[in-house]
VOZA-9429 format. One line per 8 residues: their letters; for each residue x negated, y, z negated of C-alpha. Coordinates in Angstrom, 3 decimals, always signed. Example, Ala and Ser with C-alpha at 12.3 -4.5 7.8 and 13.67 -1.06 7.14 Angstrom:
% VOZA-9429
as	-12.300 -4.500 -7.800; -13.670 -1.060 -7.140
END
This chain:
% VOZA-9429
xxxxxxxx	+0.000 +0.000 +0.000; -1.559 +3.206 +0.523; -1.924 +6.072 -1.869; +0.566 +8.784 -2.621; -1.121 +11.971 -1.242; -0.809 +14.943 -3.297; +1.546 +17.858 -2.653; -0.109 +20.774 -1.250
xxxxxxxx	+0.159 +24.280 -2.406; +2.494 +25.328 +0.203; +4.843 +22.283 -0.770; +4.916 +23.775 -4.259; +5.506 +27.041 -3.419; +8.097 +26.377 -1.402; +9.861 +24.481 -3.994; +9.126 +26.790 -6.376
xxxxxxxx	+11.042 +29.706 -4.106; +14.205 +26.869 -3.756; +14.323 +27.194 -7.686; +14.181 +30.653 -7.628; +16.253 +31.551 -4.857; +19.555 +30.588 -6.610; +18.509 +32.936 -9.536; +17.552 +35.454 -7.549
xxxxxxxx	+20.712 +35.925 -5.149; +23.212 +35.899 -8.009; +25.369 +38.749 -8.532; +27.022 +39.645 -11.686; +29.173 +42.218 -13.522; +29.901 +41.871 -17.137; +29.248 +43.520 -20.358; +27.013 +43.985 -22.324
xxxxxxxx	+28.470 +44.199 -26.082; +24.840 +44.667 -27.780; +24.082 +47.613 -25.973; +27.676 +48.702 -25.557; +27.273 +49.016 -21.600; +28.180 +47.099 -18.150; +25.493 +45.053 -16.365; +25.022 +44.711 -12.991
xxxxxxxx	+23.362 +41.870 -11.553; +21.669 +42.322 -15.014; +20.620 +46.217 -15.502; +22.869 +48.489 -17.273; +25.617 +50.055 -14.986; +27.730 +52.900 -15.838; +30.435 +53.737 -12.902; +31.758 +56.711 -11.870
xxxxxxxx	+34.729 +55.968 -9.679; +37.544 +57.352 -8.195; +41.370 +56.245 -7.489; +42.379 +56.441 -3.707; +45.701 +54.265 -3.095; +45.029 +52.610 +1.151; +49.229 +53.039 +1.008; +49.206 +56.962 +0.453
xxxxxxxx	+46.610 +57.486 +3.513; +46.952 +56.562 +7.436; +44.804 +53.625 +8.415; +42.654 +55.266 +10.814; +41.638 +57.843 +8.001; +40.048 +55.663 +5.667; +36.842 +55.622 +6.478; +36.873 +59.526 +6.320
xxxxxxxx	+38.575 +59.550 +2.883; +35.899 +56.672 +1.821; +32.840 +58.675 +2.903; +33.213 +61.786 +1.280; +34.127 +60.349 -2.168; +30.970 +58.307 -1.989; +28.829 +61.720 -0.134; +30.511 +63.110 -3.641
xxxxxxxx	+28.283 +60.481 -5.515; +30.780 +58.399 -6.981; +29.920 +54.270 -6.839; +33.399 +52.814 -6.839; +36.528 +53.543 -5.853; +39.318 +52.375 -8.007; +43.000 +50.887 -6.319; +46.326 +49.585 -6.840
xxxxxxxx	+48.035 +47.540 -4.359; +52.188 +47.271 -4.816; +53.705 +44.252 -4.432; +57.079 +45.769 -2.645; +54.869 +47.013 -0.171; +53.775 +43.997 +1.024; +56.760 +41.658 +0.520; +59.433 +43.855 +1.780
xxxxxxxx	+61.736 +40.267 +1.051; +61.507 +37.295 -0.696; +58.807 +35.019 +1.013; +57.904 +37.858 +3.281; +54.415 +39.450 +3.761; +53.043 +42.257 +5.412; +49.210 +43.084 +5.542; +48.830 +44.495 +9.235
xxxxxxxx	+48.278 +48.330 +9.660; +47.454 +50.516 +7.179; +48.685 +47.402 +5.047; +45.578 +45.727 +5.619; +44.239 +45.800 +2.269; +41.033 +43.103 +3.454; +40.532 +45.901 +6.262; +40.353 +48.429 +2.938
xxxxxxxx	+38.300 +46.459 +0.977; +35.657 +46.284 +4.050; +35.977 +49.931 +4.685; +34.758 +50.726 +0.954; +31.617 +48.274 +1.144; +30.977 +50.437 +4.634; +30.988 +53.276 +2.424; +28.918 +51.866 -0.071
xxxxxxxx	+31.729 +52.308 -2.648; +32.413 +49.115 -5.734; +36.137 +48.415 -5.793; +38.350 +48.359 -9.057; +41.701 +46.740 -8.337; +44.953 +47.224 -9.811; +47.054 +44.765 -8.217; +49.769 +44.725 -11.121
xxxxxxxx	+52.181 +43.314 -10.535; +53.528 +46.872 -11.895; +51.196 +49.656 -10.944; +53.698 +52.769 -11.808; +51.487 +54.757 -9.320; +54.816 +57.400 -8.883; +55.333 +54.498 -6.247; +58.882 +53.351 -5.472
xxxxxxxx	+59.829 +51.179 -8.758; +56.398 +51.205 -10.155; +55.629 +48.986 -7.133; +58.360 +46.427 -8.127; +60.532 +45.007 -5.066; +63.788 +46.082 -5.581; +65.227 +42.928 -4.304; +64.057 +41.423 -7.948
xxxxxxxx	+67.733 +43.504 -8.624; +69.277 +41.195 -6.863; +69.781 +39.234 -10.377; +71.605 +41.523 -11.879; +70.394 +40.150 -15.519; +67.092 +39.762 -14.838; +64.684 +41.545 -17.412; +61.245 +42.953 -15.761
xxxxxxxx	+57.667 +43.043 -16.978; +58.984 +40.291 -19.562; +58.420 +36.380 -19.704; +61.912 +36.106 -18.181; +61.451 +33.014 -16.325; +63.218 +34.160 -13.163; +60.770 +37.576 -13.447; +57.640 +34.940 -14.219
xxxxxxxx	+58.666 +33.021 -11.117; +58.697 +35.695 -8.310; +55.172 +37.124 -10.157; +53.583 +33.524 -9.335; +54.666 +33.200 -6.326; +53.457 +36.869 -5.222; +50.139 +36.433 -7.002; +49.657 +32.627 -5.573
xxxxxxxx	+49.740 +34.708 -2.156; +47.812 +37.687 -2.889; +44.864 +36.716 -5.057; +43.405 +33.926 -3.013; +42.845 +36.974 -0.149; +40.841 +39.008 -2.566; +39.011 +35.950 -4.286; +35.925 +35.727 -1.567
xxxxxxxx	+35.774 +39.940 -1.979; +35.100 +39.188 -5.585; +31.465 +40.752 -6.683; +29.391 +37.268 -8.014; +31.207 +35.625 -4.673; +29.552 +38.324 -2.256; +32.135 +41.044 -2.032; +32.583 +44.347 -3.865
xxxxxxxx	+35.541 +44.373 -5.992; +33.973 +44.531 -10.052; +36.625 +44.190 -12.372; +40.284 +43.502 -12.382; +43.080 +44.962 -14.362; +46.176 +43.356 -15.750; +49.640 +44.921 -15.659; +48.896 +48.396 -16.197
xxxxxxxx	+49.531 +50.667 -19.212; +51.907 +47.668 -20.632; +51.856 +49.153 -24.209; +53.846 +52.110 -22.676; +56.905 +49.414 -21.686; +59.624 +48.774 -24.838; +59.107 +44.844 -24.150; +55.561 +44.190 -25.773
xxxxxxxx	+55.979 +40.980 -24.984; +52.691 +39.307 -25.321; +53.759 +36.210 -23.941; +54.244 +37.804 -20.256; +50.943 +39.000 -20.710; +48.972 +35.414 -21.619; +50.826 +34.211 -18.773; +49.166 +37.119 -16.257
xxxxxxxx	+45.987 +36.521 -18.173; +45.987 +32.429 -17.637; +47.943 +33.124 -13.835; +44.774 +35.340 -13.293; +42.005 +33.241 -14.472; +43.778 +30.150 -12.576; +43.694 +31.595 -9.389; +40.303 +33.889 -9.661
xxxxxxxx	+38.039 +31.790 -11.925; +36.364 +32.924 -15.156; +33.556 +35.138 -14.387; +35.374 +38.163 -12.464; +36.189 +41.062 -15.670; +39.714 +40.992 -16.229; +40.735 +44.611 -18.440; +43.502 +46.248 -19.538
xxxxxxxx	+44.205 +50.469 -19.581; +46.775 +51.955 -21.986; +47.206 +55.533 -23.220; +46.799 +56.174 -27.254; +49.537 +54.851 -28.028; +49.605 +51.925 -26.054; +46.772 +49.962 -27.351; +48.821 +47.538 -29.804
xxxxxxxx	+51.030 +46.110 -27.243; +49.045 +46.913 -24.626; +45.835 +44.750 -24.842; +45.266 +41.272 -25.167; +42.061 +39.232 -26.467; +40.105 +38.323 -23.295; +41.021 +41.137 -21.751; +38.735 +44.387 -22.059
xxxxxxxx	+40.711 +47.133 -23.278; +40.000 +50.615 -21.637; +41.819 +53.842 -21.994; +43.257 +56.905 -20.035; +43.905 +60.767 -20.714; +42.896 +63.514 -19.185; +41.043 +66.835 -19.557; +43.793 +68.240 -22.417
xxxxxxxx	+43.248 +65.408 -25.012; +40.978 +65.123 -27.477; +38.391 +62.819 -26.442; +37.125 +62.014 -29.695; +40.216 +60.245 -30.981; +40.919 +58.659 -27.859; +37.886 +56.918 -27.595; +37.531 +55.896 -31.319
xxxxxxxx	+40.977 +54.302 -30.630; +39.440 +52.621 -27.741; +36.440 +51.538 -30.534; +39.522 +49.947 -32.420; +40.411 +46.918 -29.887; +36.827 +47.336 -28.493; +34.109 +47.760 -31.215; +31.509 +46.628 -28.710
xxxxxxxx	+31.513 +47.414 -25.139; +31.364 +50.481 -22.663; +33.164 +53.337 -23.314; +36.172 +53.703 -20.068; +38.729 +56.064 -19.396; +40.425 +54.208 -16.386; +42.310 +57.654 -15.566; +40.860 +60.535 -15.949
xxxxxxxx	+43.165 +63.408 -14.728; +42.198 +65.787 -12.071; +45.337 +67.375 -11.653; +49.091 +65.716 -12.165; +52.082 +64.694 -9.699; +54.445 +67.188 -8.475; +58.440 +66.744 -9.094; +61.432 +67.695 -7.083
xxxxxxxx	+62.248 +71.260 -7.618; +59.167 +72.520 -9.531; +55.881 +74.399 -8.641; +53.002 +72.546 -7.514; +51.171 +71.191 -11.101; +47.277 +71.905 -10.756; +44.361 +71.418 -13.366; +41.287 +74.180 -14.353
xxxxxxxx	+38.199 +73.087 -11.974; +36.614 +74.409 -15.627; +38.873 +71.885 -17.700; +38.365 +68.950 -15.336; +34.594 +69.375 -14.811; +34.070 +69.800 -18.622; +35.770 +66.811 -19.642; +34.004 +64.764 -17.339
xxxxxxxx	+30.511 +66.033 -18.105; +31.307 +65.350 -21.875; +31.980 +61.311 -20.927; +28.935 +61.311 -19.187; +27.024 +62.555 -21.843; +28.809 +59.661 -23.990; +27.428 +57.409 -21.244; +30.677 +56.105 -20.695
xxxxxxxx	+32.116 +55.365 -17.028; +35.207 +56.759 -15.893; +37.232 +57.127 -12.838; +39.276 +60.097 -11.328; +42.935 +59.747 -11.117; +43.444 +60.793 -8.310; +39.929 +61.961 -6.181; +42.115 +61.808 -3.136
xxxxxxxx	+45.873 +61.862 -3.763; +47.360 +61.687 -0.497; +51.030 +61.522 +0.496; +54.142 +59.304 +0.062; +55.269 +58.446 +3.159; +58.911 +57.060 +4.289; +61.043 +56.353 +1.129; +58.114 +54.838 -1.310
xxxxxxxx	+58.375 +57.804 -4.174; +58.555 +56.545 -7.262; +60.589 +58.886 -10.159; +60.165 +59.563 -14.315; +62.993 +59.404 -16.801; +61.891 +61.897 -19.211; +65.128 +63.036 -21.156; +66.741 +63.315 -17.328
xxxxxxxx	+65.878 +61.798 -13.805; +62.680 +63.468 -11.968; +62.177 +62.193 -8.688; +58.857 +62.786 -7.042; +58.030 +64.206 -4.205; +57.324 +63.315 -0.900; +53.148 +64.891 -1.315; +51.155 +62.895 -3.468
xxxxxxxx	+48.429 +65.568 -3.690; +47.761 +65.790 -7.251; +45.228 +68.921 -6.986; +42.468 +66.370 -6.765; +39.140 +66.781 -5.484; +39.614 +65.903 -1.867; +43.324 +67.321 -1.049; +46.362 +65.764 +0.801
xxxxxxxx	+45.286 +66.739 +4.344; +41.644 +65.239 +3.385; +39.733 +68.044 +2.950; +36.784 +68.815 +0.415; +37.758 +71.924 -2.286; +35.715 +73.746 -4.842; +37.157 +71.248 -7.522; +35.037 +68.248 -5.377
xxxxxxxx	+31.992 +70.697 -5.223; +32.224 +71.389 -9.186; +32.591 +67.246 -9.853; +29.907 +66.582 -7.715; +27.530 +69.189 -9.923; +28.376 +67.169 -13.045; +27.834 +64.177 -11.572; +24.186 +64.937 -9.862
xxxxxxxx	+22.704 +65.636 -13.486; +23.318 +61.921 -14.367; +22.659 +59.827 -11.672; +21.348 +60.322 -8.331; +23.888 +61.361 -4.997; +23.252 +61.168 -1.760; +21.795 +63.673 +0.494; +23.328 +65.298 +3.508
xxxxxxxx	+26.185 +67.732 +3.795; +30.072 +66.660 +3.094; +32.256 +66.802 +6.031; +34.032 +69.726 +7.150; +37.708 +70.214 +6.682; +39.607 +68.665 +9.737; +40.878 +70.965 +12.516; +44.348 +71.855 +12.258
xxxxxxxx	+46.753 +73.252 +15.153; +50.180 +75.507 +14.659; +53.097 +74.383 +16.481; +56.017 +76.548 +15.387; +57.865 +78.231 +15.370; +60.066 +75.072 +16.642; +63.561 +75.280 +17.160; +65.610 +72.233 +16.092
xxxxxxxx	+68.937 +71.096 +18.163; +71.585 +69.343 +16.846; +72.480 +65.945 +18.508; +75.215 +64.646 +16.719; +77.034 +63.700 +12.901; +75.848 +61.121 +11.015; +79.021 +59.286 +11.631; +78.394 +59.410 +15.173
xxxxxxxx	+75.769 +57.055 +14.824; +77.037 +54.619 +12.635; +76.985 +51.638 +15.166; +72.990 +52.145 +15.941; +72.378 +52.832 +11.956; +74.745 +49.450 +10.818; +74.491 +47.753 +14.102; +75.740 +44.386 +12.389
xxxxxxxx	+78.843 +46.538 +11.237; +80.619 +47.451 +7.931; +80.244 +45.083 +4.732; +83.802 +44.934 +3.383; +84.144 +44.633 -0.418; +86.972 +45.299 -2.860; +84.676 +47.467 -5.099; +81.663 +49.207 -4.432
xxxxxxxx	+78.227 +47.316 -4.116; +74.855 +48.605 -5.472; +71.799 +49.195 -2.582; +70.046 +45.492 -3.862; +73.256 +43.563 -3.437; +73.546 +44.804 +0.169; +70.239 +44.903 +0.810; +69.577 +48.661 +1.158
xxxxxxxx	+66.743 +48.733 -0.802; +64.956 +51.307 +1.000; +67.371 +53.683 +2.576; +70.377 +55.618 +2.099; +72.541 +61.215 -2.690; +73.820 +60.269 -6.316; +72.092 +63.152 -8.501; +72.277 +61.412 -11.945
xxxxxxxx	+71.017 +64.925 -12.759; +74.503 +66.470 -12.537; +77.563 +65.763 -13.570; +78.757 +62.746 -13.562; +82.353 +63.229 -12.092; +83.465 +65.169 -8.889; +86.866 +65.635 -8.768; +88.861 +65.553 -5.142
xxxxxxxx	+92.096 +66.307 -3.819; +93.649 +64.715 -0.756; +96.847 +63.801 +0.866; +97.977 +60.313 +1.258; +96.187 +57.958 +3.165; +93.012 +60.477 +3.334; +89.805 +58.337 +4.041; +86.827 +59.091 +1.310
xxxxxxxx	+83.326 +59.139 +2.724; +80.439 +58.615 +0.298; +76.855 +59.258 +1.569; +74.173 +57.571 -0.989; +70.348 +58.253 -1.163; +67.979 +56.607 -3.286; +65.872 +59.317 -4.426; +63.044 +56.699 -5.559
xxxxxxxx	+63.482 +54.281 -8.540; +61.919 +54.967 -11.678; +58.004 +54.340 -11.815; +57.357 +54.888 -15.107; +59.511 +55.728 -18.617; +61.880 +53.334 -19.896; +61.712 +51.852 -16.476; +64.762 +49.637 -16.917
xxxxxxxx	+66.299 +47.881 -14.358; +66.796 +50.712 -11.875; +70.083 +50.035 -9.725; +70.970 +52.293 -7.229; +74.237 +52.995 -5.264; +77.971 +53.457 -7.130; +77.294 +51.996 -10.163; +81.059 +52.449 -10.852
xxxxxxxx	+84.125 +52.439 -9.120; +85.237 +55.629 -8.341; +88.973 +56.369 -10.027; +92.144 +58.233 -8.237; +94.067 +59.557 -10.946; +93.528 +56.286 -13.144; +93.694 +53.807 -10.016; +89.745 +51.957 -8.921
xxxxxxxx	+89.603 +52.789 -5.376; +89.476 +49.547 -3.616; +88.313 +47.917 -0.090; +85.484 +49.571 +0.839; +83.946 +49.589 +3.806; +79.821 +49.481 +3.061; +77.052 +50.767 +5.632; +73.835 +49.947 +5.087
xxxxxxxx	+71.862 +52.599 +7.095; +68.882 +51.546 +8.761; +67.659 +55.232 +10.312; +64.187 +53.152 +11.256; +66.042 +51.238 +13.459; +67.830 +54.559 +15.018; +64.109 +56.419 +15.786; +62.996 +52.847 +17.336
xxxxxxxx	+66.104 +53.362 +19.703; +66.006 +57.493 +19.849; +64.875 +57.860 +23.174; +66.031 +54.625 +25.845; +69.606 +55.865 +24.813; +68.978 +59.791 +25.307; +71.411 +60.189 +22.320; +74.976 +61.228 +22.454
xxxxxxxx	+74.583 +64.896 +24.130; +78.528 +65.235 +24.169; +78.430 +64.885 +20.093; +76.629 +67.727 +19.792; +78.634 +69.402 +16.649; +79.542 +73.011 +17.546; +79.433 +74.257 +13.704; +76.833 +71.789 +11.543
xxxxxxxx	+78.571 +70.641 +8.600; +77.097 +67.603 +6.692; +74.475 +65.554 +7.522; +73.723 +66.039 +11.041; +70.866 +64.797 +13.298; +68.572 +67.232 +14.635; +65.762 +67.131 +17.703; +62.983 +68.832 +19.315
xxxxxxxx	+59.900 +68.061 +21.127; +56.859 +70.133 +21.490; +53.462 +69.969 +24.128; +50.366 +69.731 +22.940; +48.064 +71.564 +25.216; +44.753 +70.719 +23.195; +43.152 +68.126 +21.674; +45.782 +66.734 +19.116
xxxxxxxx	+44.508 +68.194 +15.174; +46.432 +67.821 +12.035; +49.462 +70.066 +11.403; +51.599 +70.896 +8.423; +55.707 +70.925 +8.098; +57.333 +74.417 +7.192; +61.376 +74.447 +6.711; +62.014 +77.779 +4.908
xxxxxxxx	+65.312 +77.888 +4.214; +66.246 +74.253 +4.439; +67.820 +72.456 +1.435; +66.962 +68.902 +2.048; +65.446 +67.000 +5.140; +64.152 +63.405 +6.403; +61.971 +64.223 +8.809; +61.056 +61.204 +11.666
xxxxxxxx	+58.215 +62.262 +14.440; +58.093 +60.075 +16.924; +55.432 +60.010 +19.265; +55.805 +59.851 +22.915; +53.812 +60.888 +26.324; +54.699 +62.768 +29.433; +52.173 +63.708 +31.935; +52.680 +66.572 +34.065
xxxxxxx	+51.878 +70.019 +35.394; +48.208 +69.440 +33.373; +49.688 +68.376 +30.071; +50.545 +65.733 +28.110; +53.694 +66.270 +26.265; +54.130 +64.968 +22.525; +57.727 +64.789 +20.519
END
């Protein structure tokens, strides 16, 4: 038999490097309780982030709203993703368009940007039921954000679909997303039922393994039913509160770990009817140079607010119903049409005496083009569309029905604002037309089960108005049909009264640029562009 021959030094080193490699390539983010700080991939790691929501912002724009934040020196970007807007219906799913949350998630590791995700299942947000289908109303018992099995259910089955498309973007599996949070500011909801939450906790771990950071974010006064053990407990409050206590409240549930505030305000939402809330660039840029100095991470709520397109608004009960309004921009750093303010310039300051930011100018603001003034011509009543809105015709019913048990979940005023009764006269056999709009259900407060519709019958004398006749309006389904039917010219009302459909189209003789909707004047208006071409004469023709 012949002799073994020795392995030669490039045999060992080679091995050697196959040990090593494994060690080497693995990527971690956890926390480090003895030094009361985050690791990653093993050094100490303090984030500064900022919240930008993919739903609030047009597809094509993310890159450019992705860029600047990081050009602003933040290192993460922090996200919630609602549930009703990607399963419109039961067993449903939509992630194409600017619902492409993968497409998202790649756009922030383009920008160099870590991703915190929010994926609820309630987010609040200001988003259309805290980002709760509304079809969940469709059991009329059924008791949200609880461990009400028929809740529970629809939460697995939503989760079993969405978490297995963010598990390879997971940071130790090669993707970007850091740390996860659970619910969201739970301790603020009258349930506190800690069940629901061991179930999220042990649904979450299930389906994304044990080493991704699962944490929790509560207000002050949320911490007791808010956290959970295994879940890090962070905080949120903004430039206003005192710092001090919040934090040593945090030290409470957390006596070892990073400092977080998870939502630090830069400015706060707007409601229906009031002025347009801002924050002090002083107050803001203060606060956050005070955390720093704590070494604590934190992320902006909001760094780029955005707007609330379609019918996704979310509202507050506080004492009475405030719906919010259709611009999400929040006086944050980077404003609704995307462009860099003073408030950005003032953050960034802060931020460059702690950790390094890149060099190279921010962006300019985008162009923007006037159109108007634009006159507007009537085409016709609401009733005279009826058959292209409800093309499957009227739902009859003995008594009224709410929006879920029709199915309008999205569409269709009752101002629970003012009063409650409106008393009518008519003759005999008069026919009673009720127009409803959901003005957005409630996002955060008590955030009950928020039914919309005629909750009630409504009463003649003391008779319950019977057999109604229910249209469920579907005005996307109009605008996809505007033009091939060159609506109904000879409806054109001579004297508007009610809701009426209006029209114009405008040319765009340059290059197109962003633009901005004035309607002095006007009480209340859903506004629909749609965008066609027409070449002619040298000019393309937009409406």
């Amino acid at each position: 038999m012949a002799p073994k021959k020795p392995l030669c030094l490039l045999s060992l080193l080679l091995l050697l490097l196959t040990l090593l490699l494994p060690q080497a390539d693995t990527r971690s983010f956890v926390i480090d309780r003895e030094h009361d700080t985050f690791l990653l991939d093993g050094a100490p790691f303090r984030y500064v982030s900022g919240s930008l929501h993919y739903f609030r912002v047009p597809r094509v724009l993310w890159a450019d709203r992705l860029f600047k934040m990081q050009m602003s020196g933040l290192n993460a970007v922090q996200l919630y993703v609602p549930w009703n807007y990607h399963e419109p219906e039961p067993g449903v799913y939509n992630f194409n368009g600017s619902r492409d949350l993968i497409a998202f998630l790649k756009e922030a590791s383009v920008a160099n940007l870590l991703v915190i995700l929010r994926p609820g299942p309630y987010i609040c947000a200001e988003w259309e039921m805290g980002g709760l289908p509304a079809w969940l109303l469709r059991k009329p018992n059924i008791h949200l954000r609880t461990s009400d099995p028929d809740f529970l259910a629809a939460v697995d089955s939503w989760f079993k679909v969405l978490l297995p498309k963010i598990h390879p973007w997971l940071y130790h599996n090669g993707g970007n997303i850091i740390s996860i949070q659970v619910e969201n500011e739970y301790g603020s909801y009258q349930a506190c039922d800690f069940d629901y939450m061991k179930h999220l906790a042990g649904l979450f771990r299930a389906l994304l393994g044990e080493e991704i950071l699962l944490f929790t974010t509560d207000g002050p006064q949320g911490l007791k039913c808010g956290s959970l053990k295994g879940l890090y407990a962070t905080v949120d409050f903004g430039p206003a509160d005192n710092m001090t206590k919040i934090f040593a409240l945090q030290r409470k549930y957390e006596p070892h770990g990073p400092l977080v505030n998870s939502e630090y305000y830069t400015g706060w939402l707007d409601y229906w009817g009031q002025n347009h809330s801002t924050r002090s660039i002083k107050d803001v840029t203060r606060g956050l140079e005070k955390m720093l100095d704590m070494g604590a991470s934190v992320n902006m709520y909001m760094f780029h607010g955005g707007t609330n397109f379609g019918y996704w608004n979310g509202a507050d009960e506080k004492g009475h119903f405030l719906p919010i309004t259709t611009s999400y921009d929040y006086d944050a750093p980077i404003s609704e049409a995307g462009d860099v303010t003073f408030k950005l310039f003032a953050l960034r300051d802060v931020i460059s005496q702690f950790q390094e930011i890149p060099l190279g100018p921010l962006p300019p603001s985008s162009p923007k083009m006037m159109l108007g003034p634009l006159t507007l011509h009537p085409d016709g009543y609401l009733l005279d569309f009826l058959h292209l809105l409800c093309p499957q015709g009227p739902i009859h019913s003995i008594l009224p029905m709410t929006f879920e048990a029709v199915k309008q979940v999205f569409q269709g005023v009752l101002e629970r604002n003012t009063k409650r009764k409106v008393f009518l006269t008519g003759k005999m056999g008069a026919k009673l037309d009720v127009l409803l709009e959901n003005m957005g259900r409630l996002s955060f407060g008590s955030n009950y089960s928020d039914f919309k519709g005629l909750l009630q019958a409504p009463l003649l004398g003391q008779t319950i108005l019977t057999q109604w006749l229910i249209f469920p309006l579907k005005v996307d389904q109009l605008v996809k049909r505007w033009f091939p039917l060159q609506l109904l010219k000879n409806s054109r009302p001579k004297t508007p009264s009610g809701p009426i459909f209006y029209s114009t189209t405008f040319p765009i003789l340059d290059s197109v640029k962003d633009t901005f909707l004035f309607l002095p004047e006007w009480t209340k208006v859903l506004l629909v562009v749609v965008v066609g071409m027409r070449m002619g004469g040298g000019k393309t023709e937009k409406s």
